[in-house]
N, C-alpha and C positions, 0 to 999 in steps of 0.2 A: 534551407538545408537540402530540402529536396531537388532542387534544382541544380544545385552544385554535386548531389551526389550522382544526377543523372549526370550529367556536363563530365566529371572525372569515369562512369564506369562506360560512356563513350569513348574518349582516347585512351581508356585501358584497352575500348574492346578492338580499336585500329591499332594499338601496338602488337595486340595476339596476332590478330591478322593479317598482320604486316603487309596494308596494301601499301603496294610500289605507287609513288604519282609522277615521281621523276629517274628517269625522263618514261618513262612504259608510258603513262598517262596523255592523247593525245585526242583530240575533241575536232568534232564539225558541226558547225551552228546549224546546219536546216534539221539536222534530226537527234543532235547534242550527241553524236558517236562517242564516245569514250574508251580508252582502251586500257583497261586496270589489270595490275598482278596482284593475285592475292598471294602470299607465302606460307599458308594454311588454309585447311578443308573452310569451307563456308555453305552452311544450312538459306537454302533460298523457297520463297513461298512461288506460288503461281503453280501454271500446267506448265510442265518439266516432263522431259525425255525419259524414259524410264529410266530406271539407273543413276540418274540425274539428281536426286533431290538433295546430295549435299555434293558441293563443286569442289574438287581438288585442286590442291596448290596449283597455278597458274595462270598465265593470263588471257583475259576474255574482253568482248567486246559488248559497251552497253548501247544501245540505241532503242529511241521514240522508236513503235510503231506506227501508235495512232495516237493524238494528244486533243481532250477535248477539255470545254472551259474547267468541268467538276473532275472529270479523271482521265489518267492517263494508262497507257499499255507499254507494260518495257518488256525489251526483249533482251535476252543474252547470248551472244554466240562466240564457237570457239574464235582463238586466236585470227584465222585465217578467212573469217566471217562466213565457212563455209555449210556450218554447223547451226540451228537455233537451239542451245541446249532449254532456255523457259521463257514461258511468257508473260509477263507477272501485272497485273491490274496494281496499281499504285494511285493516291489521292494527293496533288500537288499541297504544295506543305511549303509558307513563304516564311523568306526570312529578309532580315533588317538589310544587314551588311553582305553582299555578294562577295567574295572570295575572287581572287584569281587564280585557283586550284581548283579541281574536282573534289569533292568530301565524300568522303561516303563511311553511314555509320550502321554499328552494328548493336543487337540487342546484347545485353549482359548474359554465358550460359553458366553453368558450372563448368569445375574445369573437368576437363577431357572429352567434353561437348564442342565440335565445333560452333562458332559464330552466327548468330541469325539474323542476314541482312535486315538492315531497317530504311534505311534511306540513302536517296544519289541528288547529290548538288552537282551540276554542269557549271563549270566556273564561269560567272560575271553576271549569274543569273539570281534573279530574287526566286524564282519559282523554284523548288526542287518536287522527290517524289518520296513519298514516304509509301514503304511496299504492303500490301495489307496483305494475311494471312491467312487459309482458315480456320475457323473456328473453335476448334481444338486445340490446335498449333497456338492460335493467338492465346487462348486461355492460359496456355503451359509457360510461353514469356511472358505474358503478364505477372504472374505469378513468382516467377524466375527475378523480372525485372522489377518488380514492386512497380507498374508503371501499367498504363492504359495502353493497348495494341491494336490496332487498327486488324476488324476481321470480317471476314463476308459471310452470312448465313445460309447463301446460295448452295445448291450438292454441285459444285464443278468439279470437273474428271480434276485431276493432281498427274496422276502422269500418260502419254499418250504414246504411242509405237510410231510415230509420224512429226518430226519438224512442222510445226505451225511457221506456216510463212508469210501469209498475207492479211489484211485484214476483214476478209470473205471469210475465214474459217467462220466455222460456226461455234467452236471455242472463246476465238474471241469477241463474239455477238455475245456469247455469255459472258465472257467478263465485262464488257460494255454494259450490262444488265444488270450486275448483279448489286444486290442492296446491301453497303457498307455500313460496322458502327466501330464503336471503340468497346473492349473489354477490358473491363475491370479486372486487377486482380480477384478480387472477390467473385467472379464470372460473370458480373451483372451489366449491360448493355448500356452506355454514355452516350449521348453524341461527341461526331468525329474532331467536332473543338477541342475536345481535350487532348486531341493527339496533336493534330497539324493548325498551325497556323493560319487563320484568312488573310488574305491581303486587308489592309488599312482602310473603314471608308474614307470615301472623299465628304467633303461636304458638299449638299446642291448648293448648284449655281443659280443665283437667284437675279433675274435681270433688274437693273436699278430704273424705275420709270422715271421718265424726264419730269420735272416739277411744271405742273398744268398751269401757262400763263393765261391770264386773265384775258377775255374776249377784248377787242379794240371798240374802242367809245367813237364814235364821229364826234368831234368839236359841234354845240348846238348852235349852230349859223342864220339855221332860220328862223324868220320872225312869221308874227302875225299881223303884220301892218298891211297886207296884200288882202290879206283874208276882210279884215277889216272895210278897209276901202272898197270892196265889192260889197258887201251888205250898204254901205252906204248909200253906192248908185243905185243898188237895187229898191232900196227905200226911196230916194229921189224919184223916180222913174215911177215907180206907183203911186205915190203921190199928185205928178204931173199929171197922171194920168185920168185919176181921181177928179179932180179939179176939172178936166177937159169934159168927163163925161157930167159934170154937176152943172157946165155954163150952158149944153146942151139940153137938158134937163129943163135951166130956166127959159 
């Protein structure tokens, strides 16, 4: 039941927010750019521009900063990429069936609250990003959403007088830093399994050894009739000789 009532207060929360994906929606594999309209305000986590922490109707562009195995840094800029309005520290978050759309979902608010980004699937991809919050913030949809929220217990700045443009800032050293868990509605600290998804193991590989054939036997060829016959002369021969030194003797 629960799963289902996440599952339905998700595309409730994409019809409030009426992201546009066609055609607005338009993607580049090396850094997964994305280009989304939203048709309503939307509440976003990360270091954001002042003024910035809820996005107005319109369309923006998503892109990797920086993408590592355990997390990733997304950025958001205006329409015209001229702009980074935030930078948001996100934990990739796999799924089954890749899409050939961009998805992108949003946490459940009350109404007259805008939308509180949760997650961006780049279409074809298993990996997505699930945005984590802080602290505070994440306690308040958790609570909102009866669901676990992904939050950093880090103190990073939230909003800055300066576009973050590279991954030199020292902003985002901190987010590359900072130590993520999942909060509970109840405020209490989970691990981040209960939010995102790992990928599948695999099983080891285990190399199959050859079956160890048996050492080769030489066929037994040789005899002991050589061996034999030399004791023989060697008996003869001291005997002869025996006898020689006894006629001597006499």
């Amino acid at each position: 039941m629960s799963v289902l009532k996440t599952a339905v207060s998700t595309v409730f929360c994409l019809a409030l927010a009426g992201v546009v994906f066609s055609p607005g929606a338009k993607a580049d594999e090396w850094n997964n750019k994305t280009v989304i309209t939203f048709s309503g305000p939307v509440e976003i986590p990360g270091v954001h521009l002042k003024g910035w922490g809820v996005l107005p109707a319109g369309t923006y562009v998503f892109k990797l900063l920086d993408s590592q195995v355990d997390r990733h840094i997304v950025q958001i800029f205006n329409k015209d990429e001229t702009v980074v309005y935030a930078t948001i520290l996100a934990i990739p978050n796999y799924r089954l069936k890749p899409t050939g759309k961009t998805v992108v979902t949003f946490r459940e608010r009350p109404a007259g609250l805008p939308e509180a980004l949760r997650g961006w699937f780049y279409p074809g991809k298993q990996f997505g990003d699930e945005f984590v919050y802080p602290r505070a913030k994440a306690v308040e949809l958790a609570k909102t959403a009866n669901t676990a929220v992904l939050a950093t217990t880090a103190d990073l700045p939230v909003e800055v007088e300066k576009p973050i443009l590279t991954v030199s800032e020292p902003e985002v050293a901190q987010l590359q830093q900072a130590p993520v868990v999942a909060v509970q509605p109840t405020g209490e600290d989970v691990e981040i399994a209960q939010v995102v998804t790992p990928p599948p193991t695999q099983e080891p590989v285990v190399a199959q050894a050859e079956p160890t054939q048996p050492a080769a036997t030489l066929p037994a060829t040789a005899s002991s009739l050589p061996l034999i016959a030399l004791f023989g002369f060697l008996a003869l021969g001291l005997a002869w000789t025996l006898r020689l030194v006894q006629k001597r003797l006499s």
